[in-house]
Each structure stands twice: as C-alpha cells, then as structure tokens.
DODRENLO-680876 format. One record per residue (C-alpha): residue in three letters; x, y, z. Coordinates in steps of 0.001 Angstrom, whole numbers, padded with zeros to 6 digits, always signed. Layout:
BEGIN
AlaXYZ;...
This chain:
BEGIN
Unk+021628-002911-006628;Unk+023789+000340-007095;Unk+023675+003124-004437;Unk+022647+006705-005045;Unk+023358+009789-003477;Unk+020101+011132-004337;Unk+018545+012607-001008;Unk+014736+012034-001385;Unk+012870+015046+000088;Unk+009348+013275+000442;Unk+007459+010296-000802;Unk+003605+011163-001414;Unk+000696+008711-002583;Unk-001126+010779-005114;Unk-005074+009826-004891;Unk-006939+009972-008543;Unk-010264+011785-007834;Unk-013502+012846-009362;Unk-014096+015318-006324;Unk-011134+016817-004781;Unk-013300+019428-002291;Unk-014865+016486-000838;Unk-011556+014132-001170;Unk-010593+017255+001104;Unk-012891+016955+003581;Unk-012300+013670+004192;Unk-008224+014026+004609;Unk-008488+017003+007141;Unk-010875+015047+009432;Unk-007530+012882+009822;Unk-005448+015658+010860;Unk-004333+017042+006892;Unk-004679+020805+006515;Unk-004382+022118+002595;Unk-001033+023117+002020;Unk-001655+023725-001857;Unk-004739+024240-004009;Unk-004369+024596-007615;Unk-008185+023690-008436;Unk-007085+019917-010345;Unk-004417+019498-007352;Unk-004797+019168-003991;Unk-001622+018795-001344;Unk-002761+018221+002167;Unk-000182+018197+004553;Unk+000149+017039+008542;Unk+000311+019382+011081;Unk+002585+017867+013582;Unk+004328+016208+010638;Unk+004960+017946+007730;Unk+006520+015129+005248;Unk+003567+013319+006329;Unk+001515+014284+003030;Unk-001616+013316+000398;Unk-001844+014627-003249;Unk-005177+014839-004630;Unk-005543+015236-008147;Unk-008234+015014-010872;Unk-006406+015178-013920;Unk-002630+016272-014160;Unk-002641+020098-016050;Unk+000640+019474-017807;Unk+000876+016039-018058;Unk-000924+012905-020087;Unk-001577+010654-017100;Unk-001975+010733-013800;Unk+000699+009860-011482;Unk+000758+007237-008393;Unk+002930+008236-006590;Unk+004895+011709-006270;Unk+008937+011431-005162;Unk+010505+014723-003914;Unk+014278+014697-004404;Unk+017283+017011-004169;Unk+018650+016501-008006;Unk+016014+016124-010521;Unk+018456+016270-013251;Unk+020573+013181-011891;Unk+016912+011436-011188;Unk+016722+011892-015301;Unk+019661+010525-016049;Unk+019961+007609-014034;Unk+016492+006587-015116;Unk+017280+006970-018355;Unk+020552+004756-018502;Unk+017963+001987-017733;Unk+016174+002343-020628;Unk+012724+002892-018173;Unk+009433+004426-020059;Unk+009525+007772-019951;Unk+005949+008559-019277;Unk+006251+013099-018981;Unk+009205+014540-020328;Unk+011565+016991-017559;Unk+010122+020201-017435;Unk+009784+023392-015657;Unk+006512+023802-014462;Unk+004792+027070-014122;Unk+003560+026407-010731;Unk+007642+026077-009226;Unk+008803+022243-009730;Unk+011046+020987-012039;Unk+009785+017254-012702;Unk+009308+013737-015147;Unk+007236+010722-015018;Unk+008351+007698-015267;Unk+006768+004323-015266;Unk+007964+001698-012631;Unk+008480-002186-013305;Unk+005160-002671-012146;Unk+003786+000098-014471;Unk+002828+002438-011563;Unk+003710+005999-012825;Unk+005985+007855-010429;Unk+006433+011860-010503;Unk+010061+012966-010068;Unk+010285+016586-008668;Unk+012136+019090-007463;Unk+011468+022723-006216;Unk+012913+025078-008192;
C-alpha cells in the first residue's frame, strides 16, 4: 500500500438525523459542547479534547448525499488527485463552500461516503 504525506487534521463520524436539536442534547450530556450550528449541520466538539468530535447532519446543503464519515486534511487538492488516479466514485465534486471548507465526496470500497475537507 503506497504512503502519503497527507497530514489528516481530524477524523469525524457524521450521524444522519431527523432531529439535530435533540441529537444535540444527547451529545453534550457526554461532554460535546456545539462548536458549529448551521441549522442542517451540527459539529459538537470535546472540551478537554478538541479533535475528539460528532457531526450531526440532516441533509447535506450543497451536496446529493449524506456523508459517513468527515476526514480533515492538510491538502485537499492532493486528496483529489490521488483519489482520482484510482478511478474511486466520485460522489460531490471539489468545491469551495460558502461556509469556509474546500471539500469532495468520495465513496469508499465498502460504499461508505467519506467527506474530504480542508479549511480554507
């Protein structure tokens, strides 16, 4: 399996819900305080740790699914490339998106989609 130099920022499981105020709740009686609110997505972050984080989403804005899983790195351009040479389903296109990432989908052999993003 090749190496990368891709430094990965954060790994987050991003929960699919109908009811992200109560979804809320929930995470912050288990030590998450809301880090982000956009209304259809939810970060929650630790306190004492602050890679230690849950996305809650109920439907992606910009995107056509929902992801599974959200993967921070340093170079989302390289991510794009690299999973492109593998010929990979492109689930989300890169883009800039107007709330400050830069990011893609893709789907994973196991056909979990995975959100590759970077801060701009």
């Amino acid at each position: 399996m090749p190496k990368s130099g891709m430094t990965i920022r954060r790994a987050v499981p991003d929960i699919t819900t109908a009811d992200p105020v109560a979804s809320s709740r929930f995470y912050q009686l288990l030590g998450f305080r809301e880090e982000m609110n956009l209304g259809w997505v939810v970060n929650l972050v630790s306190a004492s740790n602050p890679t230690a984080q849950v996305i809650l989403i109920t439907q992606d804005a910009a995107a056509p699914v929902n992801p599974d899983l959200s993967v921070e790195v340093d170079d989302v351009e390289a991510a794009y490339e690299a999973v492109l040479a593998t010929g990979a389903e492109i689930v989300h296109p890169i883009t800039d998106e107007q709330w400050g990432v830069r990011r893609f989908f893709v789907r994973d052999p196991d056909g979990k989609v995975v959100n590759v993003v970077s801060h701009r």
